[in-house]
Backbone as XML, in Angstrom:
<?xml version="1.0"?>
<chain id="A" units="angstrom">
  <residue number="1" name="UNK">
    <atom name="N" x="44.265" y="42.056" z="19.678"/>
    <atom name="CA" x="44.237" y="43.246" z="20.468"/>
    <atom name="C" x="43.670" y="44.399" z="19.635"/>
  </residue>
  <residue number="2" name="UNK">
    <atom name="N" x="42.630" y="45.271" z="20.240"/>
    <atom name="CA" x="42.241" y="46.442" z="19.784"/>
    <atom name="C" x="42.868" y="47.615" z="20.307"/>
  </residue>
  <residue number="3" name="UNK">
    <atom name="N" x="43.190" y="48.120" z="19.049"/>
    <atom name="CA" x="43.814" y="49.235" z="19.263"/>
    <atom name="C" x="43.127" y="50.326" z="19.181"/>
  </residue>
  <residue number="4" name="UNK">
    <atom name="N" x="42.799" y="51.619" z="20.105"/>
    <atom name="CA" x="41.896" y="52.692" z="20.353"/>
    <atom name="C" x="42.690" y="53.850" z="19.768"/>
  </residue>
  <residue number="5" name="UNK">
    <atom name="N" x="41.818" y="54.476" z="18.848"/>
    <atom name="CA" x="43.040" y="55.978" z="18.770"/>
    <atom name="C" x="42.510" y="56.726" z="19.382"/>
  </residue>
  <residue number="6" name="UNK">
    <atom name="N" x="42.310" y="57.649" z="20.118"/>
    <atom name="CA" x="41.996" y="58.801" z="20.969"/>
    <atom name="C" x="41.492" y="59.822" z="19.958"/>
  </residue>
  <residue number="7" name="UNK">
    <atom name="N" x="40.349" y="60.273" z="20.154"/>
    <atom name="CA" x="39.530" y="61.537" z="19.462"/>
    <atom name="C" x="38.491" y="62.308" z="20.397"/>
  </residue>
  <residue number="8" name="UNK">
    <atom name="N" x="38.344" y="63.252" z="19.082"/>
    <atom name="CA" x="37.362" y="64.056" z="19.998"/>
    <atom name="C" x="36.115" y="64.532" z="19.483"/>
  </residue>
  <residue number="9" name="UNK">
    <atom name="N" x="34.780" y="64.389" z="20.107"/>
    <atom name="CA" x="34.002" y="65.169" z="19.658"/>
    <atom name="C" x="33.128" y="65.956" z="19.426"/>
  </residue>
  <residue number="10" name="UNK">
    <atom name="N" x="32.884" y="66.584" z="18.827"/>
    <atom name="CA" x="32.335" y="68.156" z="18.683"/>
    <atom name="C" x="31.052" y="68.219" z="18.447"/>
  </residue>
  <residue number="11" name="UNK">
    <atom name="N" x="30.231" y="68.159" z="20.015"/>
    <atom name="CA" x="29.045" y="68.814" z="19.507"/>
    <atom name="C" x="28.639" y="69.611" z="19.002"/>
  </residue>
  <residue number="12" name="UNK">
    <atom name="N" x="27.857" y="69.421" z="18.443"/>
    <atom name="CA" x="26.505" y="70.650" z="17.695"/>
    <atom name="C" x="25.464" y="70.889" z="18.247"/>
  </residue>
  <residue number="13" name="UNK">
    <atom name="N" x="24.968" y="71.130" z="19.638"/>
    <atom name="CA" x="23.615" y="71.086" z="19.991"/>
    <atom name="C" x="23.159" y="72.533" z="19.363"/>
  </residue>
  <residue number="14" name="UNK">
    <atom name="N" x="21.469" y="71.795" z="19.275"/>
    <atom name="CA" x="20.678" y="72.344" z="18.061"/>
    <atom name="C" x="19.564" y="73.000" z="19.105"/>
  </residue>
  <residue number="15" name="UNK">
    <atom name="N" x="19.606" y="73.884" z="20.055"/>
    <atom name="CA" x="18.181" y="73.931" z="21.138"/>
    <atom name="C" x="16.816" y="74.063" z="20.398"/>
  </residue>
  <residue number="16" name="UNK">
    <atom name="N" x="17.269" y="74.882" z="18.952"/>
    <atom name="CA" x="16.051" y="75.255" z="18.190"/>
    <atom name="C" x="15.176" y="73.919" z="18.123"/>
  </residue>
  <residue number="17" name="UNK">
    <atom name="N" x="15.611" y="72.856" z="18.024"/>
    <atom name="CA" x="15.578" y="71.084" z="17.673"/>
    <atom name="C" x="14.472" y="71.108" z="18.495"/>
  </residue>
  <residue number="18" name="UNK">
    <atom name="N" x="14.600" y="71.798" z="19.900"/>
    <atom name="CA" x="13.559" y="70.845" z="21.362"/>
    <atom name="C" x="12.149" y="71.942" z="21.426"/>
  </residue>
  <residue number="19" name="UNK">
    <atom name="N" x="11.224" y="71.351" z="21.276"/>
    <atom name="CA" x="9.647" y="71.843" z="21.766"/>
    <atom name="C" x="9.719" y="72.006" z="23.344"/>
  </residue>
  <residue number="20" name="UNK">
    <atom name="N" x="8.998" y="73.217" z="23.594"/>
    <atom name="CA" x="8.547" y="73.082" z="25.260"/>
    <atom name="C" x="7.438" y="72.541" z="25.363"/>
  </residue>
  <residue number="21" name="UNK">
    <atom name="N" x="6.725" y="72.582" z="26.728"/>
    <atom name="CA" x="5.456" y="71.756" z="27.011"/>
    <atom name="C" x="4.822" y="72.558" z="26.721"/>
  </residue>
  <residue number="22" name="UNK">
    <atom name="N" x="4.826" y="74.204" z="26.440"/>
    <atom name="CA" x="4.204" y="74.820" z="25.958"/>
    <atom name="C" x="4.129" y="74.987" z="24.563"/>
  </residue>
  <residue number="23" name="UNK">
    <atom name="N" x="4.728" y="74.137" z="23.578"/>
    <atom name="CA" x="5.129" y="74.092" z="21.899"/>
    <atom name="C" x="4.192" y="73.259" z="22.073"/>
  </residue>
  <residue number="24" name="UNK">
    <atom name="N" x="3.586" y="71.869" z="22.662"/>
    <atom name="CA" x="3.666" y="70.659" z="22.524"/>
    <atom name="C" x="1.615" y="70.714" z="22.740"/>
  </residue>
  <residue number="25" name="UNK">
    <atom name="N" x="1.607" y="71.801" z="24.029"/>
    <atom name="CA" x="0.518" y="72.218" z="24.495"/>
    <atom name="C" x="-0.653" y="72.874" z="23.080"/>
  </residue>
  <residue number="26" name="UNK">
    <atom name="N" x="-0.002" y="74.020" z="22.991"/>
    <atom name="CA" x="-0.060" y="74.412" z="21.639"/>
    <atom name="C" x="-0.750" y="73.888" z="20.535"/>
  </residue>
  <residue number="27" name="UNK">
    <atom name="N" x="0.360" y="72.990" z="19.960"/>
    <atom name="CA" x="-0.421" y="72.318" z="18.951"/>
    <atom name="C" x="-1.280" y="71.347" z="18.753"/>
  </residue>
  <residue number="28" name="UNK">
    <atom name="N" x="-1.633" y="70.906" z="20.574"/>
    <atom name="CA" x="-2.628" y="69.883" z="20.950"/>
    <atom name="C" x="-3.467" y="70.649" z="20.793"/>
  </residue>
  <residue number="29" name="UNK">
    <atom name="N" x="-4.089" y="72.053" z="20.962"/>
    <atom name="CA" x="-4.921" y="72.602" z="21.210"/>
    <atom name="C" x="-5.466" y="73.540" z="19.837"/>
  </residue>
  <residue number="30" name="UNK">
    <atom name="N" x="-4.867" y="74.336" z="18.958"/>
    <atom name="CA" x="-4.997" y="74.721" z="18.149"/>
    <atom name="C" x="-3.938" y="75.492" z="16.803"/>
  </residue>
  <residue number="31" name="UNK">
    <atom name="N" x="-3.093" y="74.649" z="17.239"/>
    <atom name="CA" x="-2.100" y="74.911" z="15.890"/>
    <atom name="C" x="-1.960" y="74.445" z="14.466"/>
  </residue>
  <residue number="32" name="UNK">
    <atom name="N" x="-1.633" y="74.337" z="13.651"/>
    <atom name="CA" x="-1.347" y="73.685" z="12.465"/>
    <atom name="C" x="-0.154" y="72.292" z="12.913"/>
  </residue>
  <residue number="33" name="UNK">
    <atom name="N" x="0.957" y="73.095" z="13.812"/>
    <atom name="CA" x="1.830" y="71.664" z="14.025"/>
    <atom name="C" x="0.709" y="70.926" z="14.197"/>
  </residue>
  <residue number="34" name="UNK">
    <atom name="N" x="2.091" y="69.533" z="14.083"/>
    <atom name="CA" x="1.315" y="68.171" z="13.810"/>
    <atom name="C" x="2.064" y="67.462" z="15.507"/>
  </residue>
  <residue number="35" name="UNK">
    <atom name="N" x="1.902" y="66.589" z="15.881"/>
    <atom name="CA" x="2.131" y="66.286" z="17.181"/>
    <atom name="C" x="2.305" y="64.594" z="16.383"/>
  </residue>
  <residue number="36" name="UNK">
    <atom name="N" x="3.402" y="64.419" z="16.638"/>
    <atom name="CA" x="3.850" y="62.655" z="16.214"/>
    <atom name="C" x="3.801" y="62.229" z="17.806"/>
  </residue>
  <residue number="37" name="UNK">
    <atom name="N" x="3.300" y="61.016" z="17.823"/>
    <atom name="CA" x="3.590" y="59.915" z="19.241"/>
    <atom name="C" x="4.050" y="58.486" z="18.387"/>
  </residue>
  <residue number="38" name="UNK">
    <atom name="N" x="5.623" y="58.560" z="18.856"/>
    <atom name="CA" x="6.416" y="57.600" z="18.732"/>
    <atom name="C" x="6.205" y="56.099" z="19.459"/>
  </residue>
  <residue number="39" name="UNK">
    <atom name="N" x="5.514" y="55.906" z="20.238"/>
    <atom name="CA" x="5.331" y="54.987" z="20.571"/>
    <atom name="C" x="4.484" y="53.731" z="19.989"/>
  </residue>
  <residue number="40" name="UNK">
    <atom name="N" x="4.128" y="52.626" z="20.045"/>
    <atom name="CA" x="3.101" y="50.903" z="19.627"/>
    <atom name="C" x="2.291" y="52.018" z="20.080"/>
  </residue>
  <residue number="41" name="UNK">
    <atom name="N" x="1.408" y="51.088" z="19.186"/>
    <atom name="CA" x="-0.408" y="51.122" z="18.825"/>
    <atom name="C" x="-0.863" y="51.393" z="19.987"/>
  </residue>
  <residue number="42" name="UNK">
    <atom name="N" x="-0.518" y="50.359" z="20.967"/>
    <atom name="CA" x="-1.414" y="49.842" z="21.820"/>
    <atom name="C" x="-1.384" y="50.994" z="23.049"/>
  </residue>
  <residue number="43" name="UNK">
    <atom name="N" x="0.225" y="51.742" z="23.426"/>
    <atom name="CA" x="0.680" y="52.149" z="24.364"/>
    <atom name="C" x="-0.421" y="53.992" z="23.452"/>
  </residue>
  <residue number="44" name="UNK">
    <atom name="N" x="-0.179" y="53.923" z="22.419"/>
    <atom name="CA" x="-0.738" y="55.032" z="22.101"/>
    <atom name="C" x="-2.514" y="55.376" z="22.059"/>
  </residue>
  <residue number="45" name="UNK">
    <atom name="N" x="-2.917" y="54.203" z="22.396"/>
    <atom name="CA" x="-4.296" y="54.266" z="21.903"/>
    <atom name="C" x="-4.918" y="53.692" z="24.021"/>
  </residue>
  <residue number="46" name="UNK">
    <atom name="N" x="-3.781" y="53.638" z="24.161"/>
    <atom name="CA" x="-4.005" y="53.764" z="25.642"/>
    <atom name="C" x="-4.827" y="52.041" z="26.441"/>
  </residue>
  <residue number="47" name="UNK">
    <atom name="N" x="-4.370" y="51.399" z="25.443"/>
    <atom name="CA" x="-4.690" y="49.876" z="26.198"/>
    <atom name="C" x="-3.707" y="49.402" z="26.991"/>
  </residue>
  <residue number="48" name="UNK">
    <atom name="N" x="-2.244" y="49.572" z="26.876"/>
    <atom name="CA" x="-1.403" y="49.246" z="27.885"/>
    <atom name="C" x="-0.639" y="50.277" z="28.223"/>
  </residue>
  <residue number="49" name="UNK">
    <atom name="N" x="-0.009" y="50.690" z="29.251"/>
    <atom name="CA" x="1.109" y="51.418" z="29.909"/>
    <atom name="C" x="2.084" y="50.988" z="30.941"/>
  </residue>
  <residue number="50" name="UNK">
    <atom name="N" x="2.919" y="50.365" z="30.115"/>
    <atom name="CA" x="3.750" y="49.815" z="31.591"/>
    <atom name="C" x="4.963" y="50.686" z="32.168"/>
  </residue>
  <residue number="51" name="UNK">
    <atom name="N" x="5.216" y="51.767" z="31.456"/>
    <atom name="CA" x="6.159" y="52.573" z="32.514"/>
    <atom name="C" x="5.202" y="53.908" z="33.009"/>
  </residue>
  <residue number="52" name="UNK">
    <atom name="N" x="4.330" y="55.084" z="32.377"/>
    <atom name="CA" x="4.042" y="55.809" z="32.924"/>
    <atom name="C" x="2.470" y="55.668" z="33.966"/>
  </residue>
  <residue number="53" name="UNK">
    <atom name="N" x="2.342" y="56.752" z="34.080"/>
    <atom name="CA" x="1.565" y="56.703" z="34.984"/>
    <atom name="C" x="-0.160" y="56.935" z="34.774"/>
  </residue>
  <residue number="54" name="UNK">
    <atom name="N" x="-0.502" y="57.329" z="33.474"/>
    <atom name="CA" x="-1.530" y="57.253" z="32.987"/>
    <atom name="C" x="-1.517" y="56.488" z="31.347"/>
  </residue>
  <residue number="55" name="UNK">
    <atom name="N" x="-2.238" y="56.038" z="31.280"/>
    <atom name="CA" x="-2.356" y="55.433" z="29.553"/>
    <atom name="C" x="-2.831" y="56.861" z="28.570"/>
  </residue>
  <residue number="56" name="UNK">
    <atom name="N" x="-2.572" y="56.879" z="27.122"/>
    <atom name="CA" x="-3.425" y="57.465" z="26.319"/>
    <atom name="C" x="-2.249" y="58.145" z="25.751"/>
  </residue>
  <residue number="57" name="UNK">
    <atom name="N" x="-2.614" y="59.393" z="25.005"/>
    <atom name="CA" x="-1.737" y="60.140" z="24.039"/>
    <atom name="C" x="-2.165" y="61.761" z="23.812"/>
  </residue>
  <residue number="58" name="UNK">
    <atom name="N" x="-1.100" y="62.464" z="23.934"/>
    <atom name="CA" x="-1.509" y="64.081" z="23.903"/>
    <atom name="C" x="-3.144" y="64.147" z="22.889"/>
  </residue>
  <residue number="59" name="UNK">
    <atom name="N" x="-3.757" y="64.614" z="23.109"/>
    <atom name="CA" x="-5.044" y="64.825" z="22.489"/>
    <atom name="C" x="-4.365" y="65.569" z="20.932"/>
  </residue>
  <residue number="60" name="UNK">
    <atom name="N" x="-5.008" y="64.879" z="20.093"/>
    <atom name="CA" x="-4.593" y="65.506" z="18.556"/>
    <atom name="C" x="-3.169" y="64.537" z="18.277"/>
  </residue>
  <residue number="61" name="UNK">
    <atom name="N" x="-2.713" y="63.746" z="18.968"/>
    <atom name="CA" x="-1.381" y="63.374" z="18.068"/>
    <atom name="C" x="-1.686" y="62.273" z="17.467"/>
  </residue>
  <residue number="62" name="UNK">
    <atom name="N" x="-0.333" y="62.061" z="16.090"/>
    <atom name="CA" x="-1.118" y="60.625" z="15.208"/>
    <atom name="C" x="-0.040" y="59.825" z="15.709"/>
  </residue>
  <residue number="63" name="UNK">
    <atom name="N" x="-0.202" y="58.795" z="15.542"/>
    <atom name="CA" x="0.460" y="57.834" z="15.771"/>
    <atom name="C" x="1.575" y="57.317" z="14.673"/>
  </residue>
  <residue number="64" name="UNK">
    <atom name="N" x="3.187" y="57.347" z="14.906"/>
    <atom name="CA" x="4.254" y="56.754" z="13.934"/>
    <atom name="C" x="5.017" y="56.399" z="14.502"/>
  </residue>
  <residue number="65" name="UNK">
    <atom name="N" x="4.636" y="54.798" z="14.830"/>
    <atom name="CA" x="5.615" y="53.877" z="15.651"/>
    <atom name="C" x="6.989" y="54.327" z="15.199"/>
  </residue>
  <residue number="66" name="UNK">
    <atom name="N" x="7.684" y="53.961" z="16.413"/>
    <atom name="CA" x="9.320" y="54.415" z="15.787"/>
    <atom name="C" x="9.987" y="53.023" z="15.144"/>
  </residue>
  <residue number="67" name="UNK">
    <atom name="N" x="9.668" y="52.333" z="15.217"/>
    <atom name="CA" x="10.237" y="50.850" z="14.852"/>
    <atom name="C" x="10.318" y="50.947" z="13.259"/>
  </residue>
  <residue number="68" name="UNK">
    <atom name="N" x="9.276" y="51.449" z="12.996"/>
    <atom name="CA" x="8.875" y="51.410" z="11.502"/>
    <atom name="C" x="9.366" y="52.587" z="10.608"/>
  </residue>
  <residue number="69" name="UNK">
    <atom name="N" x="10.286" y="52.686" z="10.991"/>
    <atom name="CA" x="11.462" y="53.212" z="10.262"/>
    <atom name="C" x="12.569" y="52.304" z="9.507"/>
  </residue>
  <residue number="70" name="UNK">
    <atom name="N" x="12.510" y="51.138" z="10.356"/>
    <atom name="CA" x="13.696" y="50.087" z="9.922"/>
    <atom name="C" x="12.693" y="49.119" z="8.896"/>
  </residue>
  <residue number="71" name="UNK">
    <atom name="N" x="13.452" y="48.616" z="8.223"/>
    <atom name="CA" x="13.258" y="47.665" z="7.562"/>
    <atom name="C" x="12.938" y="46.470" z="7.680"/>
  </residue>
  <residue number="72" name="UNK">
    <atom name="N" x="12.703" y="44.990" z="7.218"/>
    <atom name="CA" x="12.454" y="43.766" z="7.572"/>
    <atom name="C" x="13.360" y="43.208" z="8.387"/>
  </residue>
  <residue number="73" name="UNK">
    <atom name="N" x="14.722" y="43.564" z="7.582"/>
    <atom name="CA" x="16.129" y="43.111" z="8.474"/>
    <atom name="C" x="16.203" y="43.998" z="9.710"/>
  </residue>
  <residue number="74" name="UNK">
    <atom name="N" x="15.387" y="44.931" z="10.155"/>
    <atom name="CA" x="15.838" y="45.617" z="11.013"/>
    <atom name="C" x="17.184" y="46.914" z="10.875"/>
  </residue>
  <residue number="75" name="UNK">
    <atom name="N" x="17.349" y="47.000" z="9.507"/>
    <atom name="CA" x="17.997" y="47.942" z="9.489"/>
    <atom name="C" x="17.318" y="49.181" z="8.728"/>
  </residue>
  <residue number="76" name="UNK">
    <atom name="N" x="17.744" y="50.309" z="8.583"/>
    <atom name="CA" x="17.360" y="51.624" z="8.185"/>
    <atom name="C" x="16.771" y="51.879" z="6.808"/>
  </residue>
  <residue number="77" name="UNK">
    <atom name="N" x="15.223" y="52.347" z="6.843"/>
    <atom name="CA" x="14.266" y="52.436" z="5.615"/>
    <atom name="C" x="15.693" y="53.082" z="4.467"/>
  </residue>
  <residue number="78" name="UNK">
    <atom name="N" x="15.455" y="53.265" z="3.443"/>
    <atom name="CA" x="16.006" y="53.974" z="2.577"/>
    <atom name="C" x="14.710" y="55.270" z="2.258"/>
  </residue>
  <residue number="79" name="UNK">
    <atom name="N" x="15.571" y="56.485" z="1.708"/>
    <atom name="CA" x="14.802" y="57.800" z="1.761"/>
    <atom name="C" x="13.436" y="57.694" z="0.914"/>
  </residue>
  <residue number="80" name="UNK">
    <atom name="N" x="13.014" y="57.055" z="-0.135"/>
    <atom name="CA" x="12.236" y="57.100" z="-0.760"/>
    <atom name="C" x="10.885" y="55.774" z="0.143"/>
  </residue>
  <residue number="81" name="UNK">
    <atom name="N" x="11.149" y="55.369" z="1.094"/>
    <atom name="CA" x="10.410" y="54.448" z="1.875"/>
    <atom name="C" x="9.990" y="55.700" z="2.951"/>
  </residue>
  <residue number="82" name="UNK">
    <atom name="N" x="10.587" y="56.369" z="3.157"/>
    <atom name="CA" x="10.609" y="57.192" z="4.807"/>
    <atom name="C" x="9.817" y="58.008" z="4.002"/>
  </residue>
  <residue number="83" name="UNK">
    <atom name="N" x="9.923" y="58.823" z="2.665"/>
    <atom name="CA" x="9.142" y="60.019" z="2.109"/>
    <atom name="C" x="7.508" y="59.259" z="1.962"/>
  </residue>
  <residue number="84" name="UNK">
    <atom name="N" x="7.818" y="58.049" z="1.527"/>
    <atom name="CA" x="6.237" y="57.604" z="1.106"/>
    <atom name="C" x="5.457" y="57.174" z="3.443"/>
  </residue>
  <residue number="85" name="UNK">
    <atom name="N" x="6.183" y="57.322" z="3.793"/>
    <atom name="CA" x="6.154" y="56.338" z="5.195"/>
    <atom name="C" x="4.845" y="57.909" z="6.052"/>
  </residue>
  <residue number="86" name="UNK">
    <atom name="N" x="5.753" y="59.210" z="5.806"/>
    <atom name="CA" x="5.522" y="60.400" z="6.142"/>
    <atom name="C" x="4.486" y="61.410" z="5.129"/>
  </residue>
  <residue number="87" name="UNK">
    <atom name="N" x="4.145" y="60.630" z="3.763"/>
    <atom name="CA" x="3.718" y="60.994" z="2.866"/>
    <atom name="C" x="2.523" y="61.696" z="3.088"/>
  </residue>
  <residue number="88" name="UNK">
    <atom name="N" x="1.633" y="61.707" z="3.822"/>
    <atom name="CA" x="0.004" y="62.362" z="4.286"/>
    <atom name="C" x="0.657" y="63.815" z="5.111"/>
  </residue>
  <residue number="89" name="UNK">
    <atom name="N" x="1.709" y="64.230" z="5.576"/>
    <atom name="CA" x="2.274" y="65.115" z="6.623"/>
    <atom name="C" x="2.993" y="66.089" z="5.729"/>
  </residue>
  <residue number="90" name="UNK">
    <atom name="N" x="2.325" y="67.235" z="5.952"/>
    <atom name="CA" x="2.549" y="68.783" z="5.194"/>
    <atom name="C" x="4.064" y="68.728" z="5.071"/>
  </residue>
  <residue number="91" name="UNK">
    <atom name="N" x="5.176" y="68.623" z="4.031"/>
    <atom name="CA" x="6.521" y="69.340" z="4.499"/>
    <atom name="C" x="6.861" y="70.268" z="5.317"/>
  </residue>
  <residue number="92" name="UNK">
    <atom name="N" x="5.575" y="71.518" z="5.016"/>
    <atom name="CA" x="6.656" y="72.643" z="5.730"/>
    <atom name="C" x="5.491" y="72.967" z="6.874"/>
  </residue>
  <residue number="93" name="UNK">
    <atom name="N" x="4.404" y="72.111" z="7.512"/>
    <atom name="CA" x="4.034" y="72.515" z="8.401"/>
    <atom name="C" x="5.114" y="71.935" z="9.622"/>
  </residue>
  <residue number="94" name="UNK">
    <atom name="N" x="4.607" y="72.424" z="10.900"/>
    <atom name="CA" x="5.591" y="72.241" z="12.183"/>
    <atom name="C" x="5.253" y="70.672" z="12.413"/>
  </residue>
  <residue number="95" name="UNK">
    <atom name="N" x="6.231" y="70.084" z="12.990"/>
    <atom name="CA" x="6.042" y="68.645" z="13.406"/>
    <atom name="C" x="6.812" y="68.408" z="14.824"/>
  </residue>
  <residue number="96" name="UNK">
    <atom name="N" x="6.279" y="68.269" z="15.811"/>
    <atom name="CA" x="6.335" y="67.897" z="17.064"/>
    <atom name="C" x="6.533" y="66.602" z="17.242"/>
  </residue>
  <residue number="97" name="UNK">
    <atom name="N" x="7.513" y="65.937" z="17.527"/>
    <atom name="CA" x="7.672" y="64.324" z="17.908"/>
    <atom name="C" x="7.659" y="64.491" z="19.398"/>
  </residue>
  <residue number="98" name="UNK">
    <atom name="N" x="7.013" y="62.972" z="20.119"/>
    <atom name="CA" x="7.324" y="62.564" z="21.490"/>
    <atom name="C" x="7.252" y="61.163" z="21.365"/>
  </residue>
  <residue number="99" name="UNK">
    <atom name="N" x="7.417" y="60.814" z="22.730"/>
    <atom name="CA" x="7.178" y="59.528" z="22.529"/>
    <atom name="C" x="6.982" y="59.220" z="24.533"/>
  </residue>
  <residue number="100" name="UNK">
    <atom name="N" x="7.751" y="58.357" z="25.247"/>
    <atom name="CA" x="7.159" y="58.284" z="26.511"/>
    <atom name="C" x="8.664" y="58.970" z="27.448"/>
  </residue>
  <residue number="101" name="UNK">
    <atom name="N" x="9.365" y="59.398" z="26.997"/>
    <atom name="CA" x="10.472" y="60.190" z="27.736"/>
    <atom name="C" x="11.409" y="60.930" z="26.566"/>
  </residue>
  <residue number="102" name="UNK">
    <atom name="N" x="11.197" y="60.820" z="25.501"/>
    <atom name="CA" x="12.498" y="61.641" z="24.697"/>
    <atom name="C" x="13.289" y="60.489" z="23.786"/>
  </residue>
  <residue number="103" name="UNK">
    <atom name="N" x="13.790" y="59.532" z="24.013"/>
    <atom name="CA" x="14.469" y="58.638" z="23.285"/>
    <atom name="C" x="14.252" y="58.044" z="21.838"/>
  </residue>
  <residue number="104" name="UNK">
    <atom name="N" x="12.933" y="57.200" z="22.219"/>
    <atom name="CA" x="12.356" y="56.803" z="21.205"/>
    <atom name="C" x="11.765" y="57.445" z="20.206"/>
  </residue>
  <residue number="105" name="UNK">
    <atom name="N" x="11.614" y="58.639" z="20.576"/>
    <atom name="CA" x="10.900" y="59.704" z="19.470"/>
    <atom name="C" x="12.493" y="60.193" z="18.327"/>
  </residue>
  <residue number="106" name="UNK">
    <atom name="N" x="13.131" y="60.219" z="18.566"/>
    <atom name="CA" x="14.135" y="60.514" z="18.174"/>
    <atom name="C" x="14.551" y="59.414" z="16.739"/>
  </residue>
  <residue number="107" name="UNK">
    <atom name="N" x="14.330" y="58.456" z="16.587"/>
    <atom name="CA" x="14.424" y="57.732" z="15.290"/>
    <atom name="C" x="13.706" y="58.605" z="14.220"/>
  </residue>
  <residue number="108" name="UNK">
    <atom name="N" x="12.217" y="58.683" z="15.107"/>
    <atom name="CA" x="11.341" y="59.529" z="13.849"/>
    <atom name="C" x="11.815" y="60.597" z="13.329"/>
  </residue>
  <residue number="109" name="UNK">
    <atom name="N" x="12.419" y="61.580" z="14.596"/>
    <atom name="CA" x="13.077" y="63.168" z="13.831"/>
    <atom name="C" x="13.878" y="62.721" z="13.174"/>
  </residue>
  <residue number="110" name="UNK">
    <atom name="N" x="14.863" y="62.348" z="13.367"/>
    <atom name="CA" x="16.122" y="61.669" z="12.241"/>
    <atom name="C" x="15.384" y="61.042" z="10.600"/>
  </residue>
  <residue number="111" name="UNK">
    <atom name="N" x="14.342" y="60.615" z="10.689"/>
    <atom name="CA" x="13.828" y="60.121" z="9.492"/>
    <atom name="C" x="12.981" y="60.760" z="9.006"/>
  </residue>
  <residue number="112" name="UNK">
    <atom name="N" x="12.371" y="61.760" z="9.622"/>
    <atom name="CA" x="11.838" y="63.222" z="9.099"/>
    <atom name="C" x="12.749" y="63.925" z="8.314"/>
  </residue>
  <residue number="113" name="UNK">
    <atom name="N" x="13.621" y="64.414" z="8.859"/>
    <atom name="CA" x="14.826" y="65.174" z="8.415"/>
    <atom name="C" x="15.281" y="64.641" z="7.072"/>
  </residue>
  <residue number="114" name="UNK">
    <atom name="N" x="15.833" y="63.366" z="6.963"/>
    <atom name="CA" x="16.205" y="62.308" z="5.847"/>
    <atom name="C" x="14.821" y="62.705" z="4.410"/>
  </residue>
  <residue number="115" name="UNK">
    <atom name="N" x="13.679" y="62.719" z="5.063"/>
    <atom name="CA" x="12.194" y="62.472" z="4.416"/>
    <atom name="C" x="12.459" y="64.213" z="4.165"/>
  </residue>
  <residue number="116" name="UNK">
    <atom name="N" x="13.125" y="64.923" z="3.996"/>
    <atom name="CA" x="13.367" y="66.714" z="3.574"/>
    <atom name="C" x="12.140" y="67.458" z="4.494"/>
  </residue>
  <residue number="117" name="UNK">
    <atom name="N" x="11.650" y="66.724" z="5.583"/>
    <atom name="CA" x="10.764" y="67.646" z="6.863"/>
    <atom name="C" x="11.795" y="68.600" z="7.303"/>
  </residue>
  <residue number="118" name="UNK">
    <atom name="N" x="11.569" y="69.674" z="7.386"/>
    <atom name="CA" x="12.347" y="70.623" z="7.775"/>
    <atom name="C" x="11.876" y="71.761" z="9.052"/>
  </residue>
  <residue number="119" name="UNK">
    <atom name="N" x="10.747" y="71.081" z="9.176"/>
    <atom name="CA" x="10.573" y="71.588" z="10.850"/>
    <atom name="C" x="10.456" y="71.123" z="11.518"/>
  </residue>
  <residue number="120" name="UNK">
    <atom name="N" x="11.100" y="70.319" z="11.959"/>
    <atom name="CA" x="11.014" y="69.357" z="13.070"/>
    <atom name="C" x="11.415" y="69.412" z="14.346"/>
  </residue>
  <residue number="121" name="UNK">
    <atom name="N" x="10.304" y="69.555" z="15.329"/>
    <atom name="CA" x="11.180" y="69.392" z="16.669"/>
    <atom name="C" x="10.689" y="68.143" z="17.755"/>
  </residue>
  <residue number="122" name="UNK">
    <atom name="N" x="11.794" y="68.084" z="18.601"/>
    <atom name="CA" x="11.951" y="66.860" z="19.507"/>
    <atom name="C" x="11.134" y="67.341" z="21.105"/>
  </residue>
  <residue number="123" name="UNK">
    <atom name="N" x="10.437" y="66.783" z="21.172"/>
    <atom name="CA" x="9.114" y="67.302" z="22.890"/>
    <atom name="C" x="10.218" y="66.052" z="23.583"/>
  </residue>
  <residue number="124" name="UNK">
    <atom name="N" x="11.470" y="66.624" z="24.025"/>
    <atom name="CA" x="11.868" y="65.539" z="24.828"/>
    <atom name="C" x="11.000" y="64.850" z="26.397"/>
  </residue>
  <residue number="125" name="UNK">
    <atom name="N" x="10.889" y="66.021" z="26.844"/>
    <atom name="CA" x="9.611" y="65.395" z="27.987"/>
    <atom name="C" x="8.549" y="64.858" z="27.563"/>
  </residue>
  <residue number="126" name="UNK">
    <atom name="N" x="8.204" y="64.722" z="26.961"/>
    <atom name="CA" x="7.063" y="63.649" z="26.526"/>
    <atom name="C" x="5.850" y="63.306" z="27.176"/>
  </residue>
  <residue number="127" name="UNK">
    <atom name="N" x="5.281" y="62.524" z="26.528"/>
    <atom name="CA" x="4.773" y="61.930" z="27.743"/>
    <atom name="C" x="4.375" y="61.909" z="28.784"/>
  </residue>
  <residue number="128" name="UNK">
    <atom name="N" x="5.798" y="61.194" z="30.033"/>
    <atom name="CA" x="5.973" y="61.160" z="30.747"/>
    <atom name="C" x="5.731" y="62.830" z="31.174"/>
  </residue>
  <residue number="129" name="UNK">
    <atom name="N" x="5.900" y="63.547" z="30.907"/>
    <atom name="CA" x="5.605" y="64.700" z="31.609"/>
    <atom name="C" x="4.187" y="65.353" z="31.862"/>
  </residue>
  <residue number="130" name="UNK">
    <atom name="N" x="3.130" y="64.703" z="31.182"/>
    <atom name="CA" x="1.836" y="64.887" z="30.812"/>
    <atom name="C" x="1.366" y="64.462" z="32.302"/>
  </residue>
</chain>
């Protein structure tokens, strides 16, 4: 038998964290941010799309699968893998993650952050909102 202890807990939401479509717009067009697309090669370079509604990728973003954060075993790079992983990407310029709704982009900010990126924000609409 498992025994549950009852807790509680305390968010921290961070709003500073989230890009608008106008942050996201922005640095497609002429900013220094950098625009990450979390998504496979393939979904980014616009050969397949099986959930949205057009193929391709915000104009200007690079591509950093989110998978490839983990390791062989599938578990979590260690910090000196994630710094060399992110290594070509300014520290202290702006960094915009998406991916095709918000979710999947979210490994990368977490391993930005870890990698001492310190501007990082999350384009939860993504994508899909394009």
């Amino acid at each position: 038998m498992t025994v549950r202890i009852p807790s509680t807990l305390e968010a921290n939401v961070q709003p500073l964290m989230l890009a608008s479509v106008q942050d996201a717009q922005h640095a497609s067009a002429n900013s220094p941010a950098v625009l990450i697309d979390s998504r496979d090669a393939r979904r980014y370079a616009g050969l397949e799309e099986p959930i949205d509604a057009k193929a391709g990728h915000i104009p200007g973003a690079v591509n950093y699968f989110w998978k490839d954060v983990l390791n062989a075993e599938g578990r979590w790079s260690d910090v000196s893998t994630l710094e060399k992983r992110f290594g070509k990407l300014a520290e202290d310029e702006p960094i915009i993650v998406y991916c095709s709704s918000g979710v999947s982009a979210c490994p990368n900010v977490i391993a930005l952050e870890e990698a001492d990126y310190t501007n990082v924000k999350l384009y939860a609409e993504s994508w899909s909102d394009c």
